[in-house]
Structures are given as C-alpha cells and as structure tokens.
ZADO-1210 file (C-alpha; in nm, 4 decimals, padded with zeros to 6 digits):
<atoms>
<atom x="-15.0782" y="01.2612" z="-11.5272" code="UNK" pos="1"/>
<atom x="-15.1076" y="01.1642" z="-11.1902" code="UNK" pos="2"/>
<atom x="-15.2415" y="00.8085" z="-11.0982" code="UNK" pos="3"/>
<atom x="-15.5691" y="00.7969" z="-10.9059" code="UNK" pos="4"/>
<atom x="-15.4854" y="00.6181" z="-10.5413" code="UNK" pos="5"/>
<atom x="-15.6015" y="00.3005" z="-10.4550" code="UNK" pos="6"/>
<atom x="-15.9778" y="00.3167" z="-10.2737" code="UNK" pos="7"/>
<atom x="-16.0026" y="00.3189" z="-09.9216" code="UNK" pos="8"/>
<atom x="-16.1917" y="00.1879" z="-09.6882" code="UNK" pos="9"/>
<atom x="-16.4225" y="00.4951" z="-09.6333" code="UNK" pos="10"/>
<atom x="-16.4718" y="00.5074" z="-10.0675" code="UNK" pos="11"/>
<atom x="-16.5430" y="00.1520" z="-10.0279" code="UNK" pos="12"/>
<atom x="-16.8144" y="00.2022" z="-09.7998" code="UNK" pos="13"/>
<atom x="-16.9692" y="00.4697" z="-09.9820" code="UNK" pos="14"/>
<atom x="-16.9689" y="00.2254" z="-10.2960" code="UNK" pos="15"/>
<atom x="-17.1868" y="-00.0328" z="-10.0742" code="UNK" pos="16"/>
<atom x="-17.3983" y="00.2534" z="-09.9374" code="UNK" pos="17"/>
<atom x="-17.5103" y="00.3659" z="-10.3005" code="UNK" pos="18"/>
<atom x="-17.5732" y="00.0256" z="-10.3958" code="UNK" pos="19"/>
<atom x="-17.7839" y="-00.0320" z="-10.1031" code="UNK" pos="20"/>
<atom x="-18.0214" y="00.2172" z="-10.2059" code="UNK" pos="21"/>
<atom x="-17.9964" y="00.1116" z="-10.6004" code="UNK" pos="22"/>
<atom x="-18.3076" y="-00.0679" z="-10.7748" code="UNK" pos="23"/>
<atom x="-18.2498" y="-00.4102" z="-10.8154" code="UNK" pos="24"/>
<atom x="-18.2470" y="-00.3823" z="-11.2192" code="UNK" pos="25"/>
<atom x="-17.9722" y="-00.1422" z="-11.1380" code="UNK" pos="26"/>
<atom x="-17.7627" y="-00.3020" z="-10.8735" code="UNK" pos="27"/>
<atom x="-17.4136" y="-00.2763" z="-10.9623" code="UNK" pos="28"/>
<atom x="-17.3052" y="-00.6092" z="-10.8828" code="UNK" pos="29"/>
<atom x="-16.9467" y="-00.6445" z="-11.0448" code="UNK" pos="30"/>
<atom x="-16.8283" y="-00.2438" z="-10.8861" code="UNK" pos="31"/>
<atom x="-17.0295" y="-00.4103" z="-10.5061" code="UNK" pos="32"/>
<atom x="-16.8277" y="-00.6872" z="-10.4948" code="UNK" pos="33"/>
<atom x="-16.5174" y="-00.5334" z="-10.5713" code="UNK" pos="34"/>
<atom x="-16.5882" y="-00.2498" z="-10.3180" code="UNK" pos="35"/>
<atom x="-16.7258" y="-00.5692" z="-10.0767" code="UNK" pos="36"/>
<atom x="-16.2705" y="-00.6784" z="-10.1203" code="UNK" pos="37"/>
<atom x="-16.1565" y="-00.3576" z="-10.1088" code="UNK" pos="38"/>
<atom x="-16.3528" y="-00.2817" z="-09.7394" code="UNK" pos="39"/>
<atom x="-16.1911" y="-00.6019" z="-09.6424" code="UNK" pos="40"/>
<atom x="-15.8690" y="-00.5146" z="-09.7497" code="UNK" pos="41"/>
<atom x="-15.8046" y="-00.1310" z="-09.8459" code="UNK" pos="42"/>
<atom x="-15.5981" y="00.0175" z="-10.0862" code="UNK" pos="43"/>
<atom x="-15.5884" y="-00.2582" z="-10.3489" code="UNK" pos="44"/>
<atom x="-15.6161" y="-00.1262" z="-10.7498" code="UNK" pos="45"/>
<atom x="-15.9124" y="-00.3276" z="-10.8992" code="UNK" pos="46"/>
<atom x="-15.7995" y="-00.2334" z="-11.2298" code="UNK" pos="47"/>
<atom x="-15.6699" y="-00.5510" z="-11.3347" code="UNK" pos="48"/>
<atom x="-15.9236" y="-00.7243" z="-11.2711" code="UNK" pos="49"/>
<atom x="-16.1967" y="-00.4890" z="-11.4616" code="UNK" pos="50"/>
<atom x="-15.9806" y="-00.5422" z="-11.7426" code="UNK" pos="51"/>
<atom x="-15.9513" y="-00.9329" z="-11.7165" code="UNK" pos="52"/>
<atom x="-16.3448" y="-00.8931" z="-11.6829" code="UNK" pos="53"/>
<atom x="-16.3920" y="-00.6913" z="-11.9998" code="UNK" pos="54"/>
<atom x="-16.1048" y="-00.9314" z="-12.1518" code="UNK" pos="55"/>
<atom x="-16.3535" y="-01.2182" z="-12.0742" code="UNK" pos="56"/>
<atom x="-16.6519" y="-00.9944" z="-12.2134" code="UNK" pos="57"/>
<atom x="-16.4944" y="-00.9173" z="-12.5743" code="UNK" pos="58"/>
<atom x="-16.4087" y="-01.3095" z="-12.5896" code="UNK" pos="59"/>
<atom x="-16.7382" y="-01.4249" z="-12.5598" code="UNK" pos="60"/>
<atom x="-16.8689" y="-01.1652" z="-12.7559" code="UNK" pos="61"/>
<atom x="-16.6562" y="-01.3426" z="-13.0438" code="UNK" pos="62"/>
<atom x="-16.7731" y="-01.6737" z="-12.9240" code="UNK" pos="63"/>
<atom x="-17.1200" y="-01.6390" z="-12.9200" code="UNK" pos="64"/>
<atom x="-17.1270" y="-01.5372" z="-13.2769" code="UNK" pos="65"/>
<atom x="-17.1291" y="-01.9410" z="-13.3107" code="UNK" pos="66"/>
<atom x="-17.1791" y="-02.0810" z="-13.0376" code="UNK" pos="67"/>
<atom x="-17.5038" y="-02.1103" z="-12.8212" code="UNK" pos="68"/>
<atom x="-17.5169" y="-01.9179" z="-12.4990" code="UNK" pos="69"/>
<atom x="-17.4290" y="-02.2069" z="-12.2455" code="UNK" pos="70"/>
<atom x="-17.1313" y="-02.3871" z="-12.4317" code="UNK" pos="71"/>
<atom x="-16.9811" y="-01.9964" z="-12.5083" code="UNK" pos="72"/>
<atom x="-16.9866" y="-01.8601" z="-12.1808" code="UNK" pos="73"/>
<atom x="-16.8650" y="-02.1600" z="-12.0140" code="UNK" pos="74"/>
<atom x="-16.5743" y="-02.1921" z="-12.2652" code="UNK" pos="75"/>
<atom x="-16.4803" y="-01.8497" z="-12.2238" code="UNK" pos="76"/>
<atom x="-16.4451" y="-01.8617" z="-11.8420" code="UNK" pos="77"/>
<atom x="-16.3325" y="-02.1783" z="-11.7721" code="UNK" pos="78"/>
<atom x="-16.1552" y="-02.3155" z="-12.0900" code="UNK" pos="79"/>
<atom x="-16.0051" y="-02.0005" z="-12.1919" code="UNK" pos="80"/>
<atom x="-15.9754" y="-01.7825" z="-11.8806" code="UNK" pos="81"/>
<atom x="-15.9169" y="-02.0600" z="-11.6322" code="UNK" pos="82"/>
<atom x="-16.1698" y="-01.9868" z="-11.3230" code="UNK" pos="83"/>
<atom x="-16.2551" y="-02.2951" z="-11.1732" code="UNK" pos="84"/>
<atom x="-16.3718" y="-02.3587" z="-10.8003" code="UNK" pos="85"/>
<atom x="-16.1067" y="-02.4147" z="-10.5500" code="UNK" pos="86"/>
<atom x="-16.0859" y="-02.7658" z="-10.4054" code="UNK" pos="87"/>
<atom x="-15.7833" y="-02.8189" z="-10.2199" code="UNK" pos="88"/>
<atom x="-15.8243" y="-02.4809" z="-09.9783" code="UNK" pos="89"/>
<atom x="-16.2092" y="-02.3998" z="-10.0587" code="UNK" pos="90"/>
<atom x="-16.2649" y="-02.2807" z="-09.6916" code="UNK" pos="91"/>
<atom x="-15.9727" y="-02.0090" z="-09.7906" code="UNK" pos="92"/>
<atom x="-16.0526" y="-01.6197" z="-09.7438" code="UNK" pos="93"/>
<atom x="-15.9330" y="-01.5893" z="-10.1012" code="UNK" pos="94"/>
<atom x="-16.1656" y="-01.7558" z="-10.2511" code="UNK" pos="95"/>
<atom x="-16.4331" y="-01.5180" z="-10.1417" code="UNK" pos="96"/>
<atom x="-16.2490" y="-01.2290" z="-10.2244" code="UNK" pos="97"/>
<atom x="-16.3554" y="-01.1502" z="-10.5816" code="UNK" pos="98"/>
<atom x="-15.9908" y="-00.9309" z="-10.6364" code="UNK" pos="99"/>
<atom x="-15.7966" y="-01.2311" z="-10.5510" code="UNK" pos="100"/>
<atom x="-16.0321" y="-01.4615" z="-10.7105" code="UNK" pos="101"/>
<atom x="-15.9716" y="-01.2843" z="-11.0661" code="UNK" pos="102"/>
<atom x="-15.5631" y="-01.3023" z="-10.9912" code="UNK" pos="103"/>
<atom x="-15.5936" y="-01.6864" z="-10.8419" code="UNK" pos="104"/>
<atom x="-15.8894" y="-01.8017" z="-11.0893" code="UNK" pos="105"/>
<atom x="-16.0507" y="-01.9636" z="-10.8458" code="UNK" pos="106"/>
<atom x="-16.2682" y="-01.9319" z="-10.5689" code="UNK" pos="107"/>
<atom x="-16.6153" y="-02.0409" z="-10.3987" code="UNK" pos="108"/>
<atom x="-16.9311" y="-02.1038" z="-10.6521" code="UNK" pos="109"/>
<atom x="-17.0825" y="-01.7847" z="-10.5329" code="UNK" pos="110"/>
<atom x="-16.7544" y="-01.5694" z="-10.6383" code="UNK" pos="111"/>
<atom x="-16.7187" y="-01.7273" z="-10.9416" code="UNK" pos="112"/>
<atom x="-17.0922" y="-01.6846" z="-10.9754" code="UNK" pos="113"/>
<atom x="-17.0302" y="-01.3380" z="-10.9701" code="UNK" pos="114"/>
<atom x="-16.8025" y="-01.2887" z="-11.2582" code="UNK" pos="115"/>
<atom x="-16.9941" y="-01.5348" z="-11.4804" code="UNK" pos="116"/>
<atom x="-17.3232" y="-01.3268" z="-11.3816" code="UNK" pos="117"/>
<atom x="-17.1277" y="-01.0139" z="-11.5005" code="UNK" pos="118"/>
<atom x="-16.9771" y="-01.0812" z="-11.7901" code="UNK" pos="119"/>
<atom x="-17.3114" y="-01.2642" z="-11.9812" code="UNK" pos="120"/>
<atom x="-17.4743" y="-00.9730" z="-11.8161" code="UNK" pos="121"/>
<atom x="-17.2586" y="-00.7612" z="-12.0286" code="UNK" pos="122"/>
<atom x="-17.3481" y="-00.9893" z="-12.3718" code="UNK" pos="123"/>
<atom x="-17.6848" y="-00.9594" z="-12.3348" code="UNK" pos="124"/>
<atom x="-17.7166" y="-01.3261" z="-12.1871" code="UNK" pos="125"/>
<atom x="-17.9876" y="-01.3770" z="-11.9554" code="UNK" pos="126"/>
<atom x="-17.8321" y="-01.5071" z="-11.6617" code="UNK" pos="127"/>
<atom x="-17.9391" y="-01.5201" z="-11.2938" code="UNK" pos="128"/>
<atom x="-17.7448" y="-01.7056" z="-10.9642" code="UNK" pos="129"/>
<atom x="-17.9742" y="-01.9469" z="-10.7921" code="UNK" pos="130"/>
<atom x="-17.9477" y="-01.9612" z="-10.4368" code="UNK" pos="131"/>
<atom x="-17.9650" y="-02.3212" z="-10.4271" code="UNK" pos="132"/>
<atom x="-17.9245" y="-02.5044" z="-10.0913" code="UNK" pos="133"/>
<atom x="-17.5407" y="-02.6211" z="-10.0387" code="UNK" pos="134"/>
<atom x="-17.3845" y="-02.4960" z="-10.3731" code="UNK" pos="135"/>
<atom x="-17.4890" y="-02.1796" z="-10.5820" code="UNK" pos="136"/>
<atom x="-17.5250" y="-02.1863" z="-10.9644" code="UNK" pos="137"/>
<atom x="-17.6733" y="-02.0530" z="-11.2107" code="UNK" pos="138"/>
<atom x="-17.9509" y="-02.0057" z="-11.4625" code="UNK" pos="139"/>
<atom x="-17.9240" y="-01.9324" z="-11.8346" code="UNK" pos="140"/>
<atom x="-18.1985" y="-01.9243" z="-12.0716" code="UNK" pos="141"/>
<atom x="-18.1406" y="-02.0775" z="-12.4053" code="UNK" pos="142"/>
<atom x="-18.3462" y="-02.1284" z="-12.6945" code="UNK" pos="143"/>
<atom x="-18.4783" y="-02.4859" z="-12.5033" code="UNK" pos="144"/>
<atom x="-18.5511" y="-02.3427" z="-12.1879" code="UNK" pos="145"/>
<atom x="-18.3816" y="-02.2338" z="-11.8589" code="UNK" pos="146"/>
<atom x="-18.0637" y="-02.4076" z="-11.7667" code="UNK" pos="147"/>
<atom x="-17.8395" y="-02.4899" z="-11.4149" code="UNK" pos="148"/>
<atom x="-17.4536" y="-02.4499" z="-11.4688" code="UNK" pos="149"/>
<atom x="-17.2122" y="-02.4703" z="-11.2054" code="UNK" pos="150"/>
<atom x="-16.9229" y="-02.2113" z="-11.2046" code="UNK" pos="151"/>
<atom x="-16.7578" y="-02.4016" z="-10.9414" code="UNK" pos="152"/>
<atom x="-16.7193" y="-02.7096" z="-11.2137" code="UNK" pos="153"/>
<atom x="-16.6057" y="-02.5331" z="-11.4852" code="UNK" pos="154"/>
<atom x="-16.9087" y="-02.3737" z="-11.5957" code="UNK" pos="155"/>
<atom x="-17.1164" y="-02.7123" z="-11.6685" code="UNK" pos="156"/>
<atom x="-17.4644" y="-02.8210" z="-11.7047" code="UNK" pos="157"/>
<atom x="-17.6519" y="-02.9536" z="-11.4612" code="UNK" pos="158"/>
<atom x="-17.9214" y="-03.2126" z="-11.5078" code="UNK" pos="159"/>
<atom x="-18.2531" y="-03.1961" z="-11.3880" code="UNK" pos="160"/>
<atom x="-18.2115" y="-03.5433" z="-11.2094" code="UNK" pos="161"/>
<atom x="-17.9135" y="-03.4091" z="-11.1024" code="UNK" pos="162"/>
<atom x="-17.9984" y="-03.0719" z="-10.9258" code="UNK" pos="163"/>
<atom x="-18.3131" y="-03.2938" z="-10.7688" code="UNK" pos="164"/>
<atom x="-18.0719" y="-03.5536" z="-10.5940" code="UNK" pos="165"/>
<atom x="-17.8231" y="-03.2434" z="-10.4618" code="UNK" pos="166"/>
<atom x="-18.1823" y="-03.1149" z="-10.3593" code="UNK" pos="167"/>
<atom x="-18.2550" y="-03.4219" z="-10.1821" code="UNK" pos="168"/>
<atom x="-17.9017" y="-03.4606" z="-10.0573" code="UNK" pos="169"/>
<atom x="-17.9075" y="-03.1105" z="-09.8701" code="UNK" pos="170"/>
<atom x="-18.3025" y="-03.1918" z="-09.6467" code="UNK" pos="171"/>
<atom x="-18.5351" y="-03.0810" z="-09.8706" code="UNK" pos="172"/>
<atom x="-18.8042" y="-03.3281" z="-09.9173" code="UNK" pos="173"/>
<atom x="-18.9027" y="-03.5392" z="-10.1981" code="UNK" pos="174"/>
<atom x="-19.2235" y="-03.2800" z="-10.3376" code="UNK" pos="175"/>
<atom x="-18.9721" y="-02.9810" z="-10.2965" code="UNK" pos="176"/>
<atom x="-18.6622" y="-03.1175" z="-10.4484" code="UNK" pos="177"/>
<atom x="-18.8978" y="-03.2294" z="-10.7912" code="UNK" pos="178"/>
<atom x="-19.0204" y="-02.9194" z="-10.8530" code="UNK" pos="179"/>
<atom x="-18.7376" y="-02.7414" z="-11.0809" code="UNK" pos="180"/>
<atom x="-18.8842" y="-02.4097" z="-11.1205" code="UNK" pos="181"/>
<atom x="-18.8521" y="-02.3765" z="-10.6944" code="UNK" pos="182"/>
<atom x="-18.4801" y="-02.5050" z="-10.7556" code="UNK" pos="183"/>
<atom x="-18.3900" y="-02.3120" z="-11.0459" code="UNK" pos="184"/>
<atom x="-18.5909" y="-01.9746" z="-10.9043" code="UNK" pos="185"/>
<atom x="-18.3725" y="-01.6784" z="-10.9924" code="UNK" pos="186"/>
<atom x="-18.2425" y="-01.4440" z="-10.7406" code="UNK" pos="187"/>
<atom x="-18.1429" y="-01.0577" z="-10.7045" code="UNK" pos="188"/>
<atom x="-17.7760" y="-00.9604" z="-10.7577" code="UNK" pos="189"/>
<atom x="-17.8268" y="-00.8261" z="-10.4240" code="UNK" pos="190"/>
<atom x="-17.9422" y="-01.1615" z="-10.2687" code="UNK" pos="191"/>
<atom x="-17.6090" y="-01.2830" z="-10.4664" code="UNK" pos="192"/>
<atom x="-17.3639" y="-01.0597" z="-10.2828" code="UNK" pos="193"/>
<atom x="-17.5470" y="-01.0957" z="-09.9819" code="UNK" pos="194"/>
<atom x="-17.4602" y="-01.4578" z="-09.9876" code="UNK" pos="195"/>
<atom x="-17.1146" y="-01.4359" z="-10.0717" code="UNK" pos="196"/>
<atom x="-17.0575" y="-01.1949" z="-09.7238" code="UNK" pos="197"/>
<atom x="-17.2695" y="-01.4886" z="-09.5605" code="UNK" pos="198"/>
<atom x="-16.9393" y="-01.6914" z="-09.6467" code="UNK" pos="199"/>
<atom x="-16.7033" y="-01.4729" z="-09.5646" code="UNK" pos="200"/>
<atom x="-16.8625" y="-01.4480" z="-09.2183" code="UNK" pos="201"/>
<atom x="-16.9250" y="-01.7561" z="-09.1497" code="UNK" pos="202"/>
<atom x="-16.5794" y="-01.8341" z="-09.2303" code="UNK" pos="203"/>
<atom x="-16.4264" y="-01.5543" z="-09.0296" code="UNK" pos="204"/>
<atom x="-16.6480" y="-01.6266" z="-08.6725" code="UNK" pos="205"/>
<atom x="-16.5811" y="-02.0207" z="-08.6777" code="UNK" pos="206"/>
<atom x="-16.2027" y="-01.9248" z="-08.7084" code="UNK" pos="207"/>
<atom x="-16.2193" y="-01.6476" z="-08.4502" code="UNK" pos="208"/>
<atom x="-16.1624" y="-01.4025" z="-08.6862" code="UNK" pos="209"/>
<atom x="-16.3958" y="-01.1355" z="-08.5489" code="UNK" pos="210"/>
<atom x="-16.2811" y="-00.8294" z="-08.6866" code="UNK" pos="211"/>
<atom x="-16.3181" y="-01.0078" z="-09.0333" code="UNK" pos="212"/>
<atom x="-16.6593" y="-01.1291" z="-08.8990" code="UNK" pos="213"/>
<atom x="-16.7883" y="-00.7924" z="-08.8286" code="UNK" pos="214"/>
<atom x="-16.6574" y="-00.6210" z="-09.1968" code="UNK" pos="215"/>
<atom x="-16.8382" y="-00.8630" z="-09.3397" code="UNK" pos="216"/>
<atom x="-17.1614" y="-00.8548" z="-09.1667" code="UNK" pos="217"/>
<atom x="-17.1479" y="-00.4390" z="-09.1653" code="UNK" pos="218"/>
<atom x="-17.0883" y="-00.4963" z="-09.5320" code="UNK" pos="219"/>
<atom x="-17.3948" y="-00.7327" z="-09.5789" code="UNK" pos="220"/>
<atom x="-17.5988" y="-00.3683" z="-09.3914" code="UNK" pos="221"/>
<atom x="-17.4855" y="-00.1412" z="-09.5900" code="UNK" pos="222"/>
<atom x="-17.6350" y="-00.3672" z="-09.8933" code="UNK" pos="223"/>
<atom x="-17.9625" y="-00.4333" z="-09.7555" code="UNK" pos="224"/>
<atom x="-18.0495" y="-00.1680" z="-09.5173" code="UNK" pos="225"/>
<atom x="-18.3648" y="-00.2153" z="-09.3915" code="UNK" pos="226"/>
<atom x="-18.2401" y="-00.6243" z="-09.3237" code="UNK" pos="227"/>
<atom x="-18.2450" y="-00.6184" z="-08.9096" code="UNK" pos="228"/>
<atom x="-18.0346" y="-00.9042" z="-08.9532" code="UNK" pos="229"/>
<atom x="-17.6530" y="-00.8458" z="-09.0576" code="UNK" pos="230"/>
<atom x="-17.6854" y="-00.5856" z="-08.6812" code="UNK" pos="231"/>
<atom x="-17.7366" y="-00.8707" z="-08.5409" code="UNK" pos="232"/>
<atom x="-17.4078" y="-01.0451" z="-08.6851" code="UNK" pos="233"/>
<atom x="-17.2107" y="-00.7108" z="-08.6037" code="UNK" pos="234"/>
<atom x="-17.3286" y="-00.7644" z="-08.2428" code="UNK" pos="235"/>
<atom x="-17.1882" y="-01.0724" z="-08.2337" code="UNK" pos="236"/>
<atom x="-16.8533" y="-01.0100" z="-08.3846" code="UNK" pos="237"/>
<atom x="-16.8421" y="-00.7001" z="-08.1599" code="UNK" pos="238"/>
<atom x="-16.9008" y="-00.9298" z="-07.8555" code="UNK" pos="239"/>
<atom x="-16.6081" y="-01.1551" z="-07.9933" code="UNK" pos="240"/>
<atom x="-16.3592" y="-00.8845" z="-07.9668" code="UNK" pos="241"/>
<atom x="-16.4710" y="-00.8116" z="-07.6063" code="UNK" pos="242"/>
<atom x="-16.6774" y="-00.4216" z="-07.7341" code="UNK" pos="243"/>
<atom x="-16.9767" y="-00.5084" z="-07.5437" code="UNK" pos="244"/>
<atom x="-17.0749" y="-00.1247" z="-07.5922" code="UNK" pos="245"/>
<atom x="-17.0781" y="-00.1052" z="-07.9788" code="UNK" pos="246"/>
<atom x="-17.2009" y="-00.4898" z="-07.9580" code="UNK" pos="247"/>
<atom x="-17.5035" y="-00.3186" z="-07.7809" code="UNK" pos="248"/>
<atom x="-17.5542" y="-00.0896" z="-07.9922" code="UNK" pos="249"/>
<atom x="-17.5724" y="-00.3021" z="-08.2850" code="UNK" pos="250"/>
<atom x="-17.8479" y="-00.5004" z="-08.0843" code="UNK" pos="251"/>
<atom x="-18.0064" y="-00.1919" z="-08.0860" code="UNK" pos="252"/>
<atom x="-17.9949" y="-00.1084" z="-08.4320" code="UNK" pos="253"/>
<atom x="-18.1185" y="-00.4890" z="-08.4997" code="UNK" pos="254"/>
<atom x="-18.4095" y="-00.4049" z="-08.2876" code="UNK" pos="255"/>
<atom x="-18.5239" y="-00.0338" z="-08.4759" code="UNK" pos="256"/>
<atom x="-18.5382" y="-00.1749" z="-08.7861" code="UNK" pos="257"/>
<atom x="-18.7400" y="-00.4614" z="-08.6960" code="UNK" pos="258"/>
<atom x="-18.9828" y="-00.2547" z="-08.5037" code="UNK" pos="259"/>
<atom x="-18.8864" y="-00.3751" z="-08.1536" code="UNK" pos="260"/>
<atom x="-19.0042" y="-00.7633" z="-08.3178" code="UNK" pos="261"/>
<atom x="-18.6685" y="-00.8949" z="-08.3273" code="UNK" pos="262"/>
<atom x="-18.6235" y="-01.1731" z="-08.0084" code="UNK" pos="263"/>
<atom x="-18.2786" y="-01.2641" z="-08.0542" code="UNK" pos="264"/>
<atom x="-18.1553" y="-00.9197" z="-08.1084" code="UNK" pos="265"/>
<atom x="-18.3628" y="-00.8761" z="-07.7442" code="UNK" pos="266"/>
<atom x="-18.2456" y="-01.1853" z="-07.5798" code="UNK" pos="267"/>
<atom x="-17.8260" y="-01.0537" z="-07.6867" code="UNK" pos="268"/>
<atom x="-17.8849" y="-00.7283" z="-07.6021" code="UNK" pos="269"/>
<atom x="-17.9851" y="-00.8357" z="-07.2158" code="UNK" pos="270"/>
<atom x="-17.7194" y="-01.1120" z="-07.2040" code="UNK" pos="271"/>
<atom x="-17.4460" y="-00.7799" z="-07.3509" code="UNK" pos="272"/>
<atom x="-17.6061" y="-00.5394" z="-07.0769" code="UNK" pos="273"/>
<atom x="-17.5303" y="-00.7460" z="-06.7887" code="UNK" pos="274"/>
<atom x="-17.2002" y="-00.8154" z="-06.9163" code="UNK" pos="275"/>
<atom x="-17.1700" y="-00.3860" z="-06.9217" code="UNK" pos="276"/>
<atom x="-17.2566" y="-00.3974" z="-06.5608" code="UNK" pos="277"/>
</atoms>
C-alpha cells in the first residue's frame, strides 16, 4: 500500500481555513496547530507526533483511575513524557513549532499548553489555557475548584498569591491582579493558537525574519477571519521584504474587514503608496 505524502503547504492552508470557520466547541486545536508547523515548514509527517499524543492520552487514562485530575495529567506529561519549557534557547523557533516541540519535549508555555489542553481534552478533563499576561497556563477544574498549572514548569500548581504577584509583576494594578476569576478566565482554543502565531511573529519580525513573519500572521487570518488585524501584520512583513504592492493590499484587506475604521491600517497604507510612487 502506498504511503500517503507528507502535507503541503496548500493542504495546510486548507486545514487552517476549515478551522477558521469551525464553532469554537468544535475547533480542532491539536490537527490547527499541527497544520499552523506544517505551513511553516511543508512536507513534514505529523504522524509521530499524533501517536506520542495518543501515547500520552492512554497513560493518563491509566493514571487517572487513581489519581486526581491535576497530579495525573501533570505526571503524565512532564514526569513520564518529559515536556518541560525550554530555558536555555526559549526565544528558539522550535519551541513554537508544536512538531518539533513533541520530538524536542520542550517548547514555549503556549505550545506546551497546547498538548496538555489536548490530551485532558481527550480524558474528559476540563481544561482551558488562560491567556494570562507574560506566561500562559492553564485551568483545570477539580473537585475543590478551578486550578492554574504551568506547562512551562512541569505541569505545576500555581498559587493564588502566586498568580496575583506575576499579575502585579507584569502592570496590572493592585484591584485587577486580586481578582482570580479575571486571572484565571478561560479562553477559546482559537484565542490559544492565535497566541502561539503571536510568538512566532513576534519572534520572526524582531529577527528580520519576514517571510517567517508574514506565514505566521497569514496563518493567525486564516484562523480568525473576520480579525482586521493579522492583514495588518502581513502588511508589515510584506513591507519588510521590500513587496510594497501585496503590502498594500494587505492594508487593504485590514481596512474591508474593519469597515474602513481601521487608522493604522490607513495611516500604512498612505506611508506604502508613496513608497509605490
């Protein structure tokens, strides 16, 4: 029997583009993250890796026969399985790149975030990421209420005193960062891999990596379509490899889907014309 090919770039995109129009109950976040590495960098098998994930899925499975939620699925990933965040080269492309991240076992919060979020998914765990300020993690409810863990530290608990200084430490001030259910406030799977393209563009543009930039942001459109935003990102990675026309017509993009309301995307898109001229 023959062996199905690698996916593409073009497959990959039409992964994202079905995800951007999927409800958010049925946002296929483990398949839109691997698609989100495989438009980065085609013709990769992400076999492996689903396997390691439903490796990690049958394990807890046995674990949480005995053990409470928390303690099992932080055992199973990080004990057993290894994934821990990446400290000596955290501002690495790997570690956003949830492929490599399954072959390294380790990567950014938000990556790792993504793997814990779909393997308790898949044992009926109720797990969300939390799109806290500086450093995502996650919440788990348990039997005495919601708790914070941090994939990036092995999967461990975080206090509420804790998550309040972090809170603190990032600008928030004093009323916001003592009020737990505004720092613990679940988030879509979609907001999730939104964030983790945030990274990689980020990333990419402060190392001049524009092409990279401009995946990334395109990526971060195809997820959230009717987001003005990520157009404007492509304009600016366009700009950065010197295509002032596509860079426009990004702008322009920006600009339809914000109904003509979007200033910056008005304000690049003159400074790009007269560059044209």
């Amino acid at each position: 029997m023959c062996k199905k090919a690698a996916m593409t770039r073009e497959e990959s995109e039409r992964v994202l583009e079905a995800a951007g129009q999927a409800d958010e109950a049925k946002f296929p976040l483990l398949d839109a993250a691997v698609a989100c590495a495989i438009h980065d960098l085609p013709e990769r098998d992400a076999v492996s890796a689903k396997n390691l994930m439903q490796d990690c899925v049958e394990r807890l499975t046995r674990r949480l026969e005995s053990e409470g939620a928390e303690d099992a699925l932080a055992e199973v990933m990080s004990s057993e399985m290894g994934f821990t965040g990446d400290l000596i080269t955290y501002d690495s492309p790997l570690n956003a790149d949830i492929l490599t991240v399954c072959e390294r076992r380790r990567g950014l919060p938000v990556a790792l975030g993504v793997l814990y979020l779909h393997v308790g998914r898949r044992c009926g765990l109720d797990v969300a990421g939390v799109d806290f300020p500086g450093h995502f993690l996650l919440r788990i409810e348990t039997i005495e209420g919601p708790l914070a863990l941090d994939p990036f530290s092995e999967g461990r608990v975080v206090l509420p005193s804790e998550l309040s200084r972090r809170a603190l430490r990032t600008g928030l001030t004093p009323d916001v960062a003592s009020r737990l259910e505004l720092l613990m406030a679940p988030v879509s799977d979609r907001a999730v891999l939104i964030r983790l393209q945030n990274n990689v563009f980020a990333r990419a543009q402060a190392a001049g990596d524009y092409a990279r930039a401009e995946r990334s942001a395109l990526r971060r459109a195809l997820l959230d379509p009717q987001d003005h935003r990520p157009w404007i990102d492509v304009a600016a990675a366009r700009e950065g490899q010197g295509a002032l026309a596509g860079a426009l017509l990004a702008l322009q993009k920006a600009q339809e889907l914000d109904g003509g309301a979007a200033i910056t995307a008005r304000a690049a898109r003159e400074r790009v014309r007269l560059q044209l001229n």
